[in-house]
C-alpha positions in Angstrom: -33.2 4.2 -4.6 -30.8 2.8 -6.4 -31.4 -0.6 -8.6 -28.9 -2.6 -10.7 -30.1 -4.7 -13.6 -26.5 -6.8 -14.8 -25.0 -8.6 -12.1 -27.0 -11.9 -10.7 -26.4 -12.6 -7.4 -24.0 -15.6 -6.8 -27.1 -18.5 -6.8 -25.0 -21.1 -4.1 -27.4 -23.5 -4.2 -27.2 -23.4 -8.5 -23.5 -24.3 -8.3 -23.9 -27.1 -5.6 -26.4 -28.8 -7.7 -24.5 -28.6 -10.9 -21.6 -30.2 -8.9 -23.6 -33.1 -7.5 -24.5 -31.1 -4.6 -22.8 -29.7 -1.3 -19.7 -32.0 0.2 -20.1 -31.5 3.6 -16.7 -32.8 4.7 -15.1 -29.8 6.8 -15.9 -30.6 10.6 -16.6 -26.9 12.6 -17.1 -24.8 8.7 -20.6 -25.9 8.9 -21.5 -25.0 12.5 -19.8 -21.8 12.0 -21.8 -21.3 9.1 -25.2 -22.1 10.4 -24.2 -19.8 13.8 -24.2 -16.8 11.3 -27.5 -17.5 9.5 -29.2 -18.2 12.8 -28.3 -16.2 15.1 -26.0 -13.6 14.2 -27.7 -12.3 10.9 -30.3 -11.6 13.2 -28.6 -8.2 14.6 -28.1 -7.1 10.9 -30.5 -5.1 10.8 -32.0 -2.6 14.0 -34.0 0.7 15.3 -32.0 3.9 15.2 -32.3 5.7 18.2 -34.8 8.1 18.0 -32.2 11.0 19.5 -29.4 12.0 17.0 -26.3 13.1 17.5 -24.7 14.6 14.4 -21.3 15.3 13.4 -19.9 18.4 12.6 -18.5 17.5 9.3 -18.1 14.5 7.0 -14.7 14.0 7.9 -15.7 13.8 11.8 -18.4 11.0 10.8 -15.5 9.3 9.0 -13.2 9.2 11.9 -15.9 8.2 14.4 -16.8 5.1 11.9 -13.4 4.3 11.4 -12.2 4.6 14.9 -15.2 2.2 15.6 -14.1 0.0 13.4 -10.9 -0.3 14.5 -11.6 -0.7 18.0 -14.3 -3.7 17.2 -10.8 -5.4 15.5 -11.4 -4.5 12.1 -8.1 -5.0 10.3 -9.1 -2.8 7.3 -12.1 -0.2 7.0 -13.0 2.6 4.5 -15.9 4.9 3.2 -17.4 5.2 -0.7 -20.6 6.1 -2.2 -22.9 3.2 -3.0 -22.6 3.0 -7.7 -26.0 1.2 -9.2 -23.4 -1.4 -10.4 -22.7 -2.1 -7.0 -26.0 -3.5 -6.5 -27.1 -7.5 -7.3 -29.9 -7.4 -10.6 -33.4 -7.8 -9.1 -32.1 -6.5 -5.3 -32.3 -2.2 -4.3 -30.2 -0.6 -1.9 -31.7 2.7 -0.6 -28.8 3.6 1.4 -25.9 6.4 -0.4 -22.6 4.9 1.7 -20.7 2.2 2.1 -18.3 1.2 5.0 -16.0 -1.8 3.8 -14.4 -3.3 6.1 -11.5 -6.5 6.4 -10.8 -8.8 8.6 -7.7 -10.7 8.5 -7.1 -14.8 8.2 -4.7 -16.1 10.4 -2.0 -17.5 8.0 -0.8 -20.5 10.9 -4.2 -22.3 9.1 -2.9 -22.0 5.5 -0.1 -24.0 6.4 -1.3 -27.0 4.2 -4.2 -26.1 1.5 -6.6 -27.5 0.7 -7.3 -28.4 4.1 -10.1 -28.5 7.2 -7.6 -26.4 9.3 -7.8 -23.8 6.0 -11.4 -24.8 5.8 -12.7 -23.7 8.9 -10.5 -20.6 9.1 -12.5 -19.3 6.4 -15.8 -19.3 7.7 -14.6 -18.3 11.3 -13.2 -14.9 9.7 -16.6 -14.6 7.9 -18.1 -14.5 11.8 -15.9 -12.4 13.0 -16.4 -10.0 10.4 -19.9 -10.3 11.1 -19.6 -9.0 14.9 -17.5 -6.1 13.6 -20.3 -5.2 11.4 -22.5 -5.2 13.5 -20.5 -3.2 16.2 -20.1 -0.4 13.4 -23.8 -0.4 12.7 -24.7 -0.4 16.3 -22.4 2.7 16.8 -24.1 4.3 14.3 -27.5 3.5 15.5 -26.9 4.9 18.8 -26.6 8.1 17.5 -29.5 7.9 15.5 -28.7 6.9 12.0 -29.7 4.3 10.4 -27.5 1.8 9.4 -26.9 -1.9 8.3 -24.9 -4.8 7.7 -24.5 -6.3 3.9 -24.4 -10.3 4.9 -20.9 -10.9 4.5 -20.9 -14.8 4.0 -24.3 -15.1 2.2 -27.0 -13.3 0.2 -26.2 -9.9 0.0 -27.7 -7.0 -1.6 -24.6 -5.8 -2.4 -21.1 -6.6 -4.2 -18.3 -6.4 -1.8 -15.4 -6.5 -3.7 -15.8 -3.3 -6.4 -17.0 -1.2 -3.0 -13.6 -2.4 -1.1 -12.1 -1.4 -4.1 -13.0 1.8 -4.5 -12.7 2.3 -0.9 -8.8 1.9 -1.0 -8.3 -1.3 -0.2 -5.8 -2.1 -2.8 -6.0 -4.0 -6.6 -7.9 -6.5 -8.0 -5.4 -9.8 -8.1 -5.1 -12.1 -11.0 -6.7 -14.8 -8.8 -10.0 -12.7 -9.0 -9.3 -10.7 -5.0 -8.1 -8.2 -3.6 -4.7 -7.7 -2.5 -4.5 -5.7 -0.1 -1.0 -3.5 0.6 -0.2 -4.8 4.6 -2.6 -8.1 4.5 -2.1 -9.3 1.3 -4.7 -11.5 -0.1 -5.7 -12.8 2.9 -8.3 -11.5 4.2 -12.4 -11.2 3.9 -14.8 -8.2 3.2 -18.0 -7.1 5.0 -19.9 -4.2 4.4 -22.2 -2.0 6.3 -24.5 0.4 4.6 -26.0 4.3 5.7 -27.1 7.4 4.7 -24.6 9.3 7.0 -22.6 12.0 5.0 -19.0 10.7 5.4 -15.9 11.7 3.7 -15.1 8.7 1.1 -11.6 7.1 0.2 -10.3 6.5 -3.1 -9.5 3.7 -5.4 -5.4 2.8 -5.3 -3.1 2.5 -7.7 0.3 1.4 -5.9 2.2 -1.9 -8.2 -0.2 -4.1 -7.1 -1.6 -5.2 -10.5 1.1 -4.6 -12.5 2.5 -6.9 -10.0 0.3 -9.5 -10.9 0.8 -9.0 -14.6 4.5 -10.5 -13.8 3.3 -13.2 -11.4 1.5 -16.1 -11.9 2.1 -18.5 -8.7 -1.6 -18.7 -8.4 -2.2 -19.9 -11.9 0.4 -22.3 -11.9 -0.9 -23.9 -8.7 -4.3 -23.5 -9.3 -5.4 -27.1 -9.4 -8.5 -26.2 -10.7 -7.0 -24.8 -14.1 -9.1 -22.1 -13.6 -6.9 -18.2 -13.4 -6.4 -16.8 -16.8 -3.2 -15.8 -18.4 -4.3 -12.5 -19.5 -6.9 -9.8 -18.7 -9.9 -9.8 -20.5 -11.1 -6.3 -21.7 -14.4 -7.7 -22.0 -15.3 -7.6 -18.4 -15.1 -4.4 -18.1 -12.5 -1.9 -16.0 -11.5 -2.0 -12.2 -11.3 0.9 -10.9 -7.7 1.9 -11.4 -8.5 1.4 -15.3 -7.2 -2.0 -15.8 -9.2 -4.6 -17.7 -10.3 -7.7 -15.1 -8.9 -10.8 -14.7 -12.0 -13.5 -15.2 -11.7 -16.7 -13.1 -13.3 -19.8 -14.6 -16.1 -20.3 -12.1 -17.4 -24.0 -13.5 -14.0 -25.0 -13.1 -13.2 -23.1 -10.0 -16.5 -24.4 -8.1 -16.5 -27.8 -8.4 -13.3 -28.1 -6.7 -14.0 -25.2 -4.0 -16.8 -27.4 -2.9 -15.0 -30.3 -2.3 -11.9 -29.0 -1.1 -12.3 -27.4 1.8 -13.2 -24.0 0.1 -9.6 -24.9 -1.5 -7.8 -21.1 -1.4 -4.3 -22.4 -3.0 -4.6 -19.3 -5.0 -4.6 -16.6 -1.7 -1.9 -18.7 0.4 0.5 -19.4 -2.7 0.5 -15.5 -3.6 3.9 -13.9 -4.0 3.2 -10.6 -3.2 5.6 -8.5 -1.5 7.9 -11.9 -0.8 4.6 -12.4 1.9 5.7 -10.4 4.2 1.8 -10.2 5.0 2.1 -14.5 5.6 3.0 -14.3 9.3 1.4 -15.4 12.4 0.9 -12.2 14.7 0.3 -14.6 17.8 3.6 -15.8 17.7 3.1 -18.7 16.0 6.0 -20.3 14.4 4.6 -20.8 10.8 6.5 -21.0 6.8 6.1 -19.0 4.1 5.8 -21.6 0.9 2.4 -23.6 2.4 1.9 -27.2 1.3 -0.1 -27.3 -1.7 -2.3 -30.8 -1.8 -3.0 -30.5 -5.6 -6.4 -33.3 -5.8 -6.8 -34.0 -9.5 -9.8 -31.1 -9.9 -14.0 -32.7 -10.9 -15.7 -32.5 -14.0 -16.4 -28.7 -15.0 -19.8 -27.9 -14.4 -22.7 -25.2 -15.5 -25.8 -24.4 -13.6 -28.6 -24.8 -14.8 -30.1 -22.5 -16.0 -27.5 -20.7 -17.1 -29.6 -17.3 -17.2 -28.9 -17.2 -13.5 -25.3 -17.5 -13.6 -22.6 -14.5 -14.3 -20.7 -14.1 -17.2 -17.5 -16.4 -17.1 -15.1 -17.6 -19.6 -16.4 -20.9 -21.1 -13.9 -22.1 -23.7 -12.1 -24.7 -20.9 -15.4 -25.9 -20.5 -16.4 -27.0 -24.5 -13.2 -27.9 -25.1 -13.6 -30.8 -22.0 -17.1 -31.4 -23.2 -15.9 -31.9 -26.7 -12.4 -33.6 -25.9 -13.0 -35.6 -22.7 -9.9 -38.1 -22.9 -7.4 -35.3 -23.7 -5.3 -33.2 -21.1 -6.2 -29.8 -20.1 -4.9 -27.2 -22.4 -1.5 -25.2 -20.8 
């Protein structure tokens, strides 16, 4: 059983009382929202059947988990062992494998961002990821293995991101997700979690982050202020060996709660001249979105800060200690 003691789980509740609480101004987000707690987190979790049916080899379990995938509408799936620094501090995993899977956001709602189209997008992709997951783990199940689904939206055991990683998926972008090769940045990540031996992917290393090292649309657009420059070796490697890119949560948050889950940064990305930013239903859509830049809130820090991952802070004092100056560049 595997146990992780550095990474707190995101505390939601922390951040929305720091900001002044939770601006509940997205018509549809919340219902959507409160759907997947109620009802749908309840097929998360579910009796094997007692019969199994095994696979010949890891490579056939693979297939079978990825063709079900697939056929449930994932629009990105892959396989990777389960690392202890996968794992939230204070949470266990017993299972050895991870399944990440993506599901795509329809680009015809980033159109204008922040906005309650782009709003409610974002939690309706976190509910369809949810069915998919629970169609993989339901396949599984069937033929008598046990198997799982890592909430996607809410409290997970589980870090999605470095498992998607490591899992193929693509790089790490400067705006703190992944970009993906054919959907870009826009998409979401659920994971569903076994002990079935399956062949695993790999971590890619295809331009992707030295793309980002030229680009900075999202910082300049951020209206938050909150995407760095430059990596920060301090936060350790992604898995292609790069130093991360740390976003600056208290001043990321404040606005993400008040701005329809905001996501300037994933519509505004360059990558590949966003040849991912299309509507596959036909939908006659443009690639530069309208950007509706709100001047961002005060930065903010839970309280207490033990609970809270490590972020860069020097925006923060410098507001605290200069509050009638402009934001440094």
């Amino acid at each position: 059983m595997a146990r992780n003691e550095s990474n707190p789980p995101f505390d939601w509740q922390a951040w929305y009382g720091a900001c002044g609480g939770r601006v509940d101004h997205t018509p549809g987000a919340s219902e959507i929202v409160a759907e997947i707690y109620t009802k749908q987190s309840l097929e998360f979790q579910g009796p094997a059947a007692e019969e199994r049916t095994p696979f010949d080899t890891a490579e056939q379990a693979a297939r079978f988990v990825k063709t079900a995938a697939r056929a449930a509408g994932a629009a990105a799936v892959g396989i990777t062992r389960i690392e202890p620094s996968d794992i939230y501090h204070g949470r266990t995993v017993s299972e050895t494998y991870a399944i990440a899977i993506g599901q795509r956001m329809r680009w015809k709602h980033f159109q204008t961002v922040p906005s309650i189209d782009s709003g409610v997008e974002c939690c309706r992709v976190y509910q369809d990821l949810g069915e998919i997951c629970i169609s993989v783990a339901r396949a599984l199940r069937d033929r008598g293995f046990p198997a799982r689904v890592e909430d996607p939206v809410g409290d997970s055991d589980l870090m999605h991101v470095p498992i998607a990683l490591r899992a193929g998926f693509g790089e790490l972008g400067r705006h703190g997700s992944i970009i993906h090769p054919e959907l870009g940045p826009l998409f979401r990540l659920g994971t569903v979690v076994t002990d079935l031996p399956m062949t695993c992917d790999s971590p890619v290393d295809i331009g992707i982050a030295a793309f980002c090292d030229r680009c900075k649309a999202c910082r300049k657009f951020c209206p938050a202020d909150a995407i760095p420059d430059d990596r920060d070796p301090r936060a350790g490697i992604d898995p292609i060996g790069k130093p991360r890119y740390v976003i600056d949560t208290g001043r990321c948050f404040p606005y993400f709660a008040r701005q329809h889950y905001c996501s300037v940064c994933l519509a505004v990305c360059t990558y590949k001249h966003k040849v991912w930013a299309r509507d596959l239903g036909g939908a006659q859509t443009k690639l530069r979105p309208q950007t509706v830049l709100a001047d961002p809130p005060p930065t903010v820090d839970p309280d207490p800060p033990a609970k809270v991952h490590d972020y860069p802070r020097f925006k923060v004092l410098y507001n605290r200690k200069h509050p009638d100056r402009e934001r440094p560049a």
